[in-house]
C-alpha positions in Angstrom: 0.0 0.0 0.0 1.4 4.0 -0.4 2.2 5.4 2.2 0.1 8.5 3.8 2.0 11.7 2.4 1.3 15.3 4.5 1.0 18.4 2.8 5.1 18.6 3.4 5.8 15.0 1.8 3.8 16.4 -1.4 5.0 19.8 -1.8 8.7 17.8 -1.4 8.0 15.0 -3.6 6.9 18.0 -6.8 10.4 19.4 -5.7 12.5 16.1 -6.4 10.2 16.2 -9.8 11.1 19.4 -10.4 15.2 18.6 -9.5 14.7 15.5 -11.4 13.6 17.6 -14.6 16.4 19.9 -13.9 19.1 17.5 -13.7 18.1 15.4 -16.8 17.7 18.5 -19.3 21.3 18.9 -18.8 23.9 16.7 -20.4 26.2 14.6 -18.3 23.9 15.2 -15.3 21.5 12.2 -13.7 18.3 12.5 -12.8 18.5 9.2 -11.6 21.3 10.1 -9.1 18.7 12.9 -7.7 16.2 9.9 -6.9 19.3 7.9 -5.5 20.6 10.6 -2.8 17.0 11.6 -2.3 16.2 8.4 -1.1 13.2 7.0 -3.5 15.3 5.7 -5.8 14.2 2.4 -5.1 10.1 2.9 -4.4 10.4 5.1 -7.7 11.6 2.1 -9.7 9.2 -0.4 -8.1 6.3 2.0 -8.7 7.1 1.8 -11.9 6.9 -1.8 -12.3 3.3 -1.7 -11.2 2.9 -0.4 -14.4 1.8 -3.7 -16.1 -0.5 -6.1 -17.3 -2.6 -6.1 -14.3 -2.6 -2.3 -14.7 -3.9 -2.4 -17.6 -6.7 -4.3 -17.3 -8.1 -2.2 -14.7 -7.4 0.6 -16.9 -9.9 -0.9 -19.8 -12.3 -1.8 -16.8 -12.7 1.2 -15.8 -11.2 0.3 -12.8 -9.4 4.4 -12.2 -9.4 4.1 -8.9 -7.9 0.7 -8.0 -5.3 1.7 -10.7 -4.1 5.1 -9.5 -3.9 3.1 -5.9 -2.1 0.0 -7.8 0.1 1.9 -9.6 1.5 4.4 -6.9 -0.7 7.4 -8.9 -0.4 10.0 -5.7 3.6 9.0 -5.9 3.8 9.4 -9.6 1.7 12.0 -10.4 3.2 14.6 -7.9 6.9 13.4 -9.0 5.5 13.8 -12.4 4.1 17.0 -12.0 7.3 18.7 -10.8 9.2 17.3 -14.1 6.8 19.0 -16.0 7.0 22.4 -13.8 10.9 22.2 -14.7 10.8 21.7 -18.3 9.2 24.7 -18.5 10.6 26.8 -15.4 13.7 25.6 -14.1 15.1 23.9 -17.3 14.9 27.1 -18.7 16.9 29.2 -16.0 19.6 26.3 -16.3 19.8 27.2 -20.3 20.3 31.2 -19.6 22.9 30.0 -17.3 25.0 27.6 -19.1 25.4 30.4 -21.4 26.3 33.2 -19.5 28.1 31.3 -16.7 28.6 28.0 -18.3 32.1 27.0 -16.0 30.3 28.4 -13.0 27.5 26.2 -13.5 29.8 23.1 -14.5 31.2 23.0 -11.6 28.6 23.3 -9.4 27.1 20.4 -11.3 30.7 18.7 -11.0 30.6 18.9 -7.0 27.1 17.6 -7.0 28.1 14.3 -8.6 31.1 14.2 -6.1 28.9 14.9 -3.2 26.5 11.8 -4.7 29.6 9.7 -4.9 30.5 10.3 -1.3 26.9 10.2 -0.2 26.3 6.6 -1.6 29.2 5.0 -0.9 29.8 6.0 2.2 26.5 3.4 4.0 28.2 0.9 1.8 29.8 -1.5 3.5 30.0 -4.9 1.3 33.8 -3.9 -0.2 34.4 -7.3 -1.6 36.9 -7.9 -4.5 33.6 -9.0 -6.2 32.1 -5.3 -5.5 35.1 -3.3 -6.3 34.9 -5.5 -9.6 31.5 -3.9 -10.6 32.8 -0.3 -9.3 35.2 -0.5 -11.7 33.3 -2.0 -14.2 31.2 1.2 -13.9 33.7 3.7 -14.3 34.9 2.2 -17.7 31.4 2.2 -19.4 30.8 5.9 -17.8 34.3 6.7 -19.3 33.4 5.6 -22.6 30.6 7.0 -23.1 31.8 10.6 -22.4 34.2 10.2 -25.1 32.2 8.9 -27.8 31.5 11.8 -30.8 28.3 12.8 -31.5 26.0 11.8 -34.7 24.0 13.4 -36.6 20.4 14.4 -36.4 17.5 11.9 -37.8 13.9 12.8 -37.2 13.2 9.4 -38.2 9.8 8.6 -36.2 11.2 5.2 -35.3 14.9 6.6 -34.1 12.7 9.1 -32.0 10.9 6.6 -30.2 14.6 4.8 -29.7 15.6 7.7 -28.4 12.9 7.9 -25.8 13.7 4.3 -24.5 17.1 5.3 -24.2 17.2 9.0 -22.9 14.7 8.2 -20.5 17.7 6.0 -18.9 18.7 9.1 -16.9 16.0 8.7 -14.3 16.5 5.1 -14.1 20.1 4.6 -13.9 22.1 7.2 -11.5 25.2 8.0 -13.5 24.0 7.8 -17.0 22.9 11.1 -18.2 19.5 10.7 -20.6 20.3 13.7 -22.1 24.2 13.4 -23.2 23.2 9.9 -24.7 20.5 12.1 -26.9 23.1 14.3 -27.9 25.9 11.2 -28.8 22.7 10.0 -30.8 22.5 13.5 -32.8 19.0 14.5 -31.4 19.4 16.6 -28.0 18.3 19.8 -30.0 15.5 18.4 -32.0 14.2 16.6 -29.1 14.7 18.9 -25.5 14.8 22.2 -27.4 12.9 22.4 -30.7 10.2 20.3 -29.6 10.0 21.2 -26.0 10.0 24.7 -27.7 7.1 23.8 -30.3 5.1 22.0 -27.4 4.9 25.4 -25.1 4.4 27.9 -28.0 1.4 25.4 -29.3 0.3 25.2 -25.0 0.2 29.1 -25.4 -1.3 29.2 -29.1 -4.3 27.5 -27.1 -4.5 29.6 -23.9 -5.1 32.2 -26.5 -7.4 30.1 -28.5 -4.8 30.8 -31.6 -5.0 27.4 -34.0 -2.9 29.3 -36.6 -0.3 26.2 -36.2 -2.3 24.1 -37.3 -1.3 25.3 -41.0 2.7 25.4 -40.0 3.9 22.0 -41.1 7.3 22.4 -39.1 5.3 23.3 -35.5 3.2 20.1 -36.8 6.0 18.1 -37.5 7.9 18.9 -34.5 4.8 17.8 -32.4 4.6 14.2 -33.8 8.3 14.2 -32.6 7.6 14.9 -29.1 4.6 12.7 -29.1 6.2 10.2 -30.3 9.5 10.5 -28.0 6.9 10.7 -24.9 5.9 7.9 -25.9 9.1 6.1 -26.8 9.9 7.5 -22.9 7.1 6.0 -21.6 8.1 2.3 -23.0 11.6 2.7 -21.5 10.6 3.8 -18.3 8.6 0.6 -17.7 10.7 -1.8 -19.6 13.5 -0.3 -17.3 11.7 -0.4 -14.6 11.0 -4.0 -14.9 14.9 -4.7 -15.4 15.7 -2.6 -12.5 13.8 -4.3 -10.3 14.5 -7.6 -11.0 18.1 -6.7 -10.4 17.7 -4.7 -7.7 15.4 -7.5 -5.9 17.8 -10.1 -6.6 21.6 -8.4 -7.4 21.2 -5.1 -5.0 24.8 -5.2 -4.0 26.2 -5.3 -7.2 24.1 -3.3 -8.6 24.7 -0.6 -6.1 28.4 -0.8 -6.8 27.6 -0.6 -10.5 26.0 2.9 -9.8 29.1 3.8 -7.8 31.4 3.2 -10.7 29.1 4.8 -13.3 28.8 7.6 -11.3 31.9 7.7 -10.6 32.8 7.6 -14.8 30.3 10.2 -15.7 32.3 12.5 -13.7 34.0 12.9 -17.3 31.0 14.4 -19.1 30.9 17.1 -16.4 34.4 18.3 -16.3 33.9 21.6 -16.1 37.2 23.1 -17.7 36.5 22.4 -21.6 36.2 24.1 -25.0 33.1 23.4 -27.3 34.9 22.0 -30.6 31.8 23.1 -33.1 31.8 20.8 -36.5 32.4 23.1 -39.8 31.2 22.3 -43.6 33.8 22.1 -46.5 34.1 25.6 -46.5 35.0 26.1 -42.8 32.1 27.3 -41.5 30.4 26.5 -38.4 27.5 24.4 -38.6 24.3 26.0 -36.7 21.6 24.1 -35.5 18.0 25.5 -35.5 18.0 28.2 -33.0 21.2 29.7 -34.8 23.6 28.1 -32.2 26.9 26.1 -33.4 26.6 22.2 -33.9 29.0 21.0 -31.1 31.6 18.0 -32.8 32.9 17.2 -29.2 34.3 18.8 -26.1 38.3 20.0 -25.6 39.6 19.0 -22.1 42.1 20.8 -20.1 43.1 21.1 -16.8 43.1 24.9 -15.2 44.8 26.9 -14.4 45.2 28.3 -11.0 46.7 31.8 -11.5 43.1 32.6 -12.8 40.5 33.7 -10.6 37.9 32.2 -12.2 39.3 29.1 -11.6 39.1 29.4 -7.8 35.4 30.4 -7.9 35.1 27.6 -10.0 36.6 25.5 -7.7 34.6 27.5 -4.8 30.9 26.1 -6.7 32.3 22.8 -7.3 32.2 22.9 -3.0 28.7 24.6 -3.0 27.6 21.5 -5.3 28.8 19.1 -2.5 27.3 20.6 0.7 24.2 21.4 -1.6 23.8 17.7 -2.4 24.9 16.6 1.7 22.8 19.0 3.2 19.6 18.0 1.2 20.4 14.0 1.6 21.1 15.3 5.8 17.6 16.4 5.5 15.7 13.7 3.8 17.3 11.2 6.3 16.4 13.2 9.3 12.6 13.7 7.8 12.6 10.3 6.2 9.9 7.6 7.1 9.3 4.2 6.4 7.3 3.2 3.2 4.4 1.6 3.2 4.3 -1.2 0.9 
C-alpha cells in the first residue's frame, strides 16, 4: 500500500520532480542520481513496475481508482508533475545559465556528482573484491561513453521513439545522463529544445485560443516528434523499470556498486574546464543548429589553471555543489519515514 503523504511529503516529492527535470535537461547530469541521494530511488523504480499487465486491465475496466492506488498514482503523479513544472521553469533558468556562466555552473554540477559519490558510498559497506569488480566496471562504461563523438540528427519517427527508451535512462540509472546519450545519438536539440520549444508555444497558441499552427507544417512536424519520443519514454521507463527491479530484488549489491562506478565515470562528461569543438562544412564554416547556435563535434579538455581567478570560484561552486547535495540528503534522512508497501 502508499504510504500516507502530508501536505510537506507532497509539496517535497513535486520538488524532487522538479530537480529531477532539472538534472536530466542537462547533459552529463543524472536525474536518476537525484532519486538515488533523495532516497526514492528504489520505491520510484518499483512503482514503476506496477505499471503492467494487471494495470492495464483495470485501466480498460474502468477500474481508475484501484489503478491510481495500484500503480502508486499519488507518488507518480506529484513526481510527475514537478518534471513538467521544470521543463518549462527551471530547465529554462539552467539554459540562460549555461550560457552566460557555463564553467560556473559546471562545476557546481561537477561537486554535485562528487557529493553523490560520497553520499552513496559511504553506508556501503559490502567492499568485496567481487564489489570493487562492478565499481570499476562502472567507471569504464561511464568513461566511454563521455568520449564517444556525437552523430548526426535523424527525425526518423522510429529513431525518435529509440531515443525515448534510451534517454529516458537518466531517471532510471544514477550516472548515465539521458540527455548526453541524446546528444551522442545527434538528437538533444531536436528533441529537449525544438520540440520542448514547439510543445509550449502550441500550449500558449491555445491559452489564446490561436490554431494558426495548425497550418505550419514544421510546429506540426515537431509535435509528432515529441509525441512520439513521450511515448518512446514511456516504454523505457517501464521496460527499465522491470529490469531494474528484478536486479535490484535479486543483485542489489552489485548493482549498487555498479551505480558507484558509473557515477563515478560520468564525472568525465561534467568536467567543467572544456572548449566546445563546433563541426564546420567544406568551407570552414560553423555548422548551426536551429536556434542559430553552433553544432558541437565534441568537447576540448584541459586542466586549469590556477593563477586565474575564475578558476578558484570555479573550484569554490564545485564545493557549494557538494554541501548542496549533503545538506539535502542530511535532510531527507532526518525527515525520512518508512514506506508503506
Amino acid at each position: 500500500m502508499e504510504q500516507t503523504r502530508t501536505f510537506t511529503d507532497k509539496v517535497l516529492l513535486v520538488l524532487k520532480g522538479l530537480a529531477m527535470g532539472a538534472a536530466n535537461k542537462v547533459p552529463g547530469v543524472s536525474g536518476g542520481v537525484v532519486a538515488f541521494v533523495a532516497g526514492f530511488y528504489e520505491e520510484f523504480i518499483y512503482s514503476l513496475q506496477k505499471i503492467n499487465y494487471k494495470a492495464f486491465i483495470l485501466l480498460i475496466n474502468g477500474r481508475f481508482r484501484s489503478l491510481y492506488h495500484y500503480i502508486h498514482g499519488k507518488f507518480l503523479g506529484l513526481l510527475i508533475l514537478g518534471m513538467l513544472i521544470s521543463y518549462f521553469s527551471v530547465s529554462k533558468l539552467l539554459d540562460y545559465l549555461i550560457l552566460h556562466y557555463e564553467l560556473y555552473v559546471w562545476s557546481a554540477f561537477f561537486g554535485m556528482i562528487v557529493g553523490s559519490i560520497y553520499y552513496i558510498s559511504k553506508d556501503f559497506d559490502e567492499w568485496s573484491n567481487r564489489s570493487l569488480s562492478f565499481v570499476l566496471l562502472g567507471i569504464i562504461v561511464g568513461l566511454s561513453i563521455s568520449f564517444l563523438e556525437p552523430a548526426k540528427e535523424n527525425d526518423n519517427l522510429w529513431f525518435v521513439f529509440f531515443c525515448g527508451i534510451v534517454g529516458v535512462s537518466g531517471m532510471t540509472l544514477p550516472g548515465l545522463s539521458g540527455s548526453f546519450i541524446l546528444i551522442l545519438m545527434g538528437n538533444y536539440v531536436l528533441l529537449l529544445v525544438d520540440a520542448v520549444n514547439a510543445l509550449y508555444d502550441t500550449m500558449a497558441d491555445l491559452v489564446m485560443l490561436d490554431f494558426s499552427f495548425l497550418d505550419n507544417p514544421d510546429r506540426i512536424r515537431l509535435l509528432e516528434v515529441i509525441l512520439v519520443f513521450g511515448a518512446g519514454s514511456l516504454a523505457g521507463l517501464v521496460t527499465l523499470s522491470h529490469f531494474l527491479g528484478y536486479v535490484l530484488k535479486h543483485y542489489k549489491k552489485d548493482t549498487f556498486a555498479a551505480i558507484i562506478g558509473f557515477i563515478t565515470g560520468s564525472l568525465g562528461v561534467v568536467w567543467p574546464w572544456k572548449e566546445k569543438i563546433f563541426k564546420v562544412n567544406a568551407n570552414g564554416e560553423i555548422i548551426l543548429d536551429s536556434q542559430g547556435n553552433g553544432v558541437i563535434d565534441y568537447y576540448d579538455r584541459y586542466f586549469p589553471s590556477f593563477s586565474a581567478a575564475e578558476t578558484w570560484i570555479a573550484i569554490f561552486f564545485i564545493f557549494v555543489g557538494i554541501f548542496i547535495v549533503l545538506g539535502l540528503a542530511w535532510y531527507e534522512k532526518k525527515n525520512q519515514k518508512p514506506a508503506k508497501r
